[in-house]
OpenMM code with the backbone's topology and positions (N, CA, C; nanometers):
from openmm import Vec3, app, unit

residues = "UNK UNK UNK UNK UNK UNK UNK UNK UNK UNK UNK UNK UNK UNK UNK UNK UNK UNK UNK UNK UNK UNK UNK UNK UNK UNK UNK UNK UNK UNK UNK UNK UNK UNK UNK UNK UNK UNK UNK UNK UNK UNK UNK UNK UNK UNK UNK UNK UNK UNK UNK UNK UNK UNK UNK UNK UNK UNK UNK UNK UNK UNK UNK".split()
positions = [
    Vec3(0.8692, 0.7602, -0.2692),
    Vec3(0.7817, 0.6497, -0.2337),
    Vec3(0.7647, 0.6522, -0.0821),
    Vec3(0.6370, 0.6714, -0.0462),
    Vec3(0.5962, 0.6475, 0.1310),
    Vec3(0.5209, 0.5350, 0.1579),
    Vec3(0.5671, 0.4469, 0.1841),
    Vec3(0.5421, 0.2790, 0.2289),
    Vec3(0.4301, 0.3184, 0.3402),
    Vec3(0.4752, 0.3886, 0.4759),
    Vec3(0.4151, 0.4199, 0.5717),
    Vec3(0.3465, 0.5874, 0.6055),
    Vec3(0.2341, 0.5737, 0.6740),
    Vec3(0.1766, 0.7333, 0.6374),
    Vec3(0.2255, 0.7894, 0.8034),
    Vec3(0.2229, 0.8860, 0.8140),
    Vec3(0.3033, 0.9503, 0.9398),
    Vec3(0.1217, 0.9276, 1.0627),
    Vec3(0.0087, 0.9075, 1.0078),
    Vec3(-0.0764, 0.8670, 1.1132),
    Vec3(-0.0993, 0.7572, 1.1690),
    Vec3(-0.1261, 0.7022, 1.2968),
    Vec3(-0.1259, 0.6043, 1.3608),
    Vec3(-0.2546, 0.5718, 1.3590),
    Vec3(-0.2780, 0.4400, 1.3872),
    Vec3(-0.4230, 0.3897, 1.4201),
    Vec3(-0.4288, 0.2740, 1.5370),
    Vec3(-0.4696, 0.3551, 1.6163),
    Vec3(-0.4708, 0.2178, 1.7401),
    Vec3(-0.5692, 0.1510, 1.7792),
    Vec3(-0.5084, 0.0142, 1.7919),
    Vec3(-0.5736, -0.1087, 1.7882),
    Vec3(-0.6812, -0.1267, 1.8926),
    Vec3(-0.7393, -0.2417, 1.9324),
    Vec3(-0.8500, -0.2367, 2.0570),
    Vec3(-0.7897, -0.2434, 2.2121),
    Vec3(-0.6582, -0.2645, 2.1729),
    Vec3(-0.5531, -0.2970, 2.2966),
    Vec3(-0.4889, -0.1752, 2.3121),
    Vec3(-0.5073, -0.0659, 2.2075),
    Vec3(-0.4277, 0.0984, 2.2424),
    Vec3(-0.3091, 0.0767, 2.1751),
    Vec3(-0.2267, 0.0261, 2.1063),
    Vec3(-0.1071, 0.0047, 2.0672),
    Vec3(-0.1564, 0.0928, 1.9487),
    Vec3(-0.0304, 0.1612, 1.9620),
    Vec3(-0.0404, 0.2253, 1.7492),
    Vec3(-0.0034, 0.1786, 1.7131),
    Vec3(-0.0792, 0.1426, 1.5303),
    Vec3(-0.0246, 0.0528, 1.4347),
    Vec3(0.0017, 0.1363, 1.2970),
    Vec3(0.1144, 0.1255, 1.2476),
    Vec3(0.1270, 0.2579, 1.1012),
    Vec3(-0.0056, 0.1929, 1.0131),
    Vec3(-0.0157, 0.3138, 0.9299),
    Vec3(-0.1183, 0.3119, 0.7670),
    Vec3(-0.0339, 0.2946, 0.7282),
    Vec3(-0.0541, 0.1872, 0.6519),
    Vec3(0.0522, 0.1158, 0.5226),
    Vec3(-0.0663, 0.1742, 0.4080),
    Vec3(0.0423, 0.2536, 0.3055),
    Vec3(0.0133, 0.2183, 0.2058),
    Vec3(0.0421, 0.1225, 0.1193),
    Vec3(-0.1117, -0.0020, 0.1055),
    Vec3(-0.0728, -0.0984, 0.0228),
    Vec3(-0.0951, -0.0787, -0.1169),
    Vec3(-0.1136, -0.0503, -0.2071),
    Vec3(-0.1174, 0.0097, -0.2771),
    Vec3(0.0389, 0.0208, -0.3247),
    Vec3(0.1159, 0.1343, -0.3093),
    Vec3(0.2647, 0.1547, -0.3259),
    Vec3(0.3144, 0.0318, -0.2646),
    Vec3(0.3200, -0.0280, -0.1875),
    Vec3(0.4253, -0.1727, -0.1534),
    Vec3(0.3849, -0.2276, -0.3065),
    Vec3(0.2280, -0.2836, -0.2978),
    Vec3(0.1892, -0.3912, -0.4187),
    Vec3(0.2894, -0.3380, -0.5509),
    Vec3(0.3173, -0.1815, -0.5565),
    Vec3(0.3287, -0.1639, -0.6891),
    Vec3(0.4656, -0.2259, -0.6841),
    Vec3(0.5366, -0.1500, -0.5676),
    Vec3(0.7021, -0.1543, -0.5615),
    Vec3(0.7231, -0.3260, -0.5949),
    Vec3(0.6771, -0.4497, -0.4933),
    Vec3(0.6720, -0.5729, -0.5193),
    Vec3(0.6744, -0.6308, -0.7024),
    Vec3(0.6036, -0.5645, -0.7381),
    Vec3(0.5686, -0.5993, -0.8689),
    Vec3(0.6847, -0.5455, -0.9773),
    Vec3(0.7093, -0.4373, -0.9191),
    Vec3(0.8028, -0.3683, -1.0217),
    Vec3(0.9293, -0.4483, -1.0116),
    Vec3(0.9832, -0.4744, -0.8368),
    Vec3(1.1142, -0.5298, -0.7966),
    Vec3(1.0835, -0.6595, -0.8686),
    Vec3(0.9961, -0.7755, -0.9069),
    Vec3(0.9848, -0.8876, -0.9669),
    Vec3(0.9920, -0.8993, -1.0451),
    Vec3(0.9608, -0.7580, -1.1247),
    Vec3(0.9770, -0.7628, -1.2910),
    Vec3(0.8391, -0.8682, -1.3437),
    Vec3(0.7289, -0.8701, -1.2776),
    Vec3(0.6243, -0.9658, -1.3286),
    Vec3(0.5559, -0.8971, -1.4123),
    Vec3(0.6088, -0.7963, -1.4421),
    Vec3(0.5515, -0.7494, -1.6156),
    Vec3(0.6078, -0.8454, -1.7534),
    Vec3(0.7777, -0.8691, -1.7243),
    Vec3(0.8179, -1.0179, -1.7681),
    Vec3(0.7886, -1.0884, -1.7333),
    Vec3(0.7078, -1.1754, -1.6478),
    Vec3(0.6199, -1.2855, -1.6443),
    Vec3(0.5107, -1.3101, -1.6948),
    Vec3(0.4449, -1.2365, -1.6919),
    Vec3(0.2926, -1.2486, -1.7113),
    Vec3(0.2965, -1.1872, -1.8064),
    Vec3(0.2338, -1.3412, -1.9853),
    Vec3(0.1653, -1.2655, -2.0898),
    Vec3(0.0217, -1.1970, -2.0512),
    Vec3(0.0423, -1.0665, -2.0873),
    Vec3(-0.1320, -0.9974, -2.0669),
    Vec3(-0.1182, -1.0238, -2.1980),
    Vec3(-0.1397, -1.0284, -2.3412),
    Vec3(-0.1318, -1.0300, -2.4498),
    Vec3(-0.2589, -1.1641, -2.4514),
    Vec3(-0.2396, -1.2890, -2.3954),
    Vec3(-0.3595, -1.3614, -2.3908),
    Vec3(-0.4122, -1.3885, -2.2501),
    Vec3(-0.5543, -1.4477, -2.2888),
    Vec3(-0.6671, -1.4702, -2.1501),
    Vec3(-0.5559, -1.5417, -2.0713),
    Vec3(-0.6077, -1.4839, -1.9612),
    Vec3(-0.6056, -1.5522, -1.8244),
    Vec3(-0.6875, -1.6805, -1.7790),
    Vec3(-0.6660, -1.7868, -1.6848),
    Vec3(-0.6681, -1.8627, -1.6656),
    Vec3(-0.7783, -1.8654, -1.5108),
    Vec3(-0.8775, -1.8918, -1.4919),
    Vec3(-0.9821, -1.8360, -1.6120),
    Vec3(-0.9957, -1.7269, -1.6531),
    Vec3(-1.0540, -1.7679, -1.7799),
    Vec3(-1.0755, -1.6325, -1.8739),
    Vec3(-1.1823, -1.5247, -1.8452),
    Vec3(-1.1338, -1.4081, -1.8904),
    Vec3(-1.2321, -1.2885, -1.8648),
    Vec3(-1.3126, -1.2910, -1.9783),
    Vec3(-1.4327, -1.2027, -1.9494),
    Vec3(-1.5219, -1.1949, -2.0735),
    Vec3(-1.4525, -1.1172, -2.1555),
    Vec3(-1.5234, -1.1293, -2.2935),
    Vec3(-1.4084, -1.0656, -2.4477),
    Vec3(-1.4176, -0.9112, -2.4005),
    Vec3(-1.5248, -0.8396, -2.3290),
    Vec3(-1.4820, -0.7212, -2.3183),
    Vec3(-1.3967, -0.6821, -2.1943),
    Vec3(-1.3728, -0.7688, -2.1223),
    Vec3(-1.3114, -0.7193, -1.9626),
    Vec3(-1.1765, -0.7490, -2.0253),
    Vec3(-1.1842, -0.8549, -2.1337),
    Vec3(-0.9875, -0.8731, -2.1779),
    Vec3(-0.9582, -0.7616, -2.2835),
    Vec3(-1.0322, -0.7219, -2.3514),
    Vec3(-1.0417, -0.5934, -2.4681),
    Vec3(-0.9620, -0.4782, -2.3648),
    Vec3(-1.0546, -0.4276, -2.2556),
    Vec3(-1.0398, -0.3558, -2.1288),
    Vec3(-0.8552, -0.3699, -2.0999),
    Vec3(-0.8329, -0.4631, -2.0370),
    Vec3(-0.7317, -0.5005, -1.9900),
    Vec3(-0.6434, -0.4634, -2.0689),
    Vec3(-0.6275, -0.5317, -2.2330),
    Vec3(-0.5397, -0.5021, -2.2889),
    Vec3(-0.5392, -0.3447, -2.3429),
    Vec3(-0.6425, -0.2687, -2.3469),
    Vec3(-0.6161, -0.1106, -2.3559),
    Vec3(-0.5564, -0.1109, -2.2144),
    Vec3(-0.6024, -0.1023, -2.1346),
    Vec3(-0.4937, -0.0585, -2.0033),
    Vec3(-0.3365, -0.1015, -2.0332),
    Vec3(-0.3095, -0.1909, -2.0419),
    Vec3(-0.1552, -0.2550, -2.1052),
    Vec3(-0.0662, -0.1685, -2.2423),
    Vec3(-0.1883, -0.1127, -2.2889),
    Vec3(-0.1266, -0.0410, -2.4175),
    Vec3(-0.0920, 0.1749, -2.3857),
    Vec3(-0.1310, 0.1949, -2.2694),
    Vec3(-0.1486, 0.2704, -2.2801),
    Vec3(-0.0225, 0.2958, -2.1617),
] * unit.nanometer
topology = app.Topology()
chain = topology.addChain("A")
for resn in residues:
    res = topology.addResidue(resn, chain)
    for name in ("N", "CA", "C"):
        topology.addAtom(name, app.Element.getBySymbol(name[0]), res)
């Protein structure tokens, strides 16, 4: 897992700032929370998606 990418990007002031990959944090966060045990995907969300974007969702979940 690489949180940070070895290139810099500097700011308007010249300071280097790391590339975060957010992406890998979001996942790591999610995994360390275990909010796969939280969150039923099994029913709509609050608000609800259309019947095919939750159809969608739950193939992604099954697979």
């Amino acid at each position: 897992m690489k949180l940070f990418q070895d290139d810099k990007v500097k700011d308007m002031s010249g300071d280097e700032e790391p590339v975060v990959n957010l992406s890998e944090i979001l996942r790591q966060v999610y995994l360390e929370a275990t909010l796969d045990f939280a969150i039923d995907y099994s029913v709509q969300p609050v608000p609800p998606l259309s019947e095919g974007d939750f159809q969608w969702v739950r193939s992604l979940m099954e697979s």
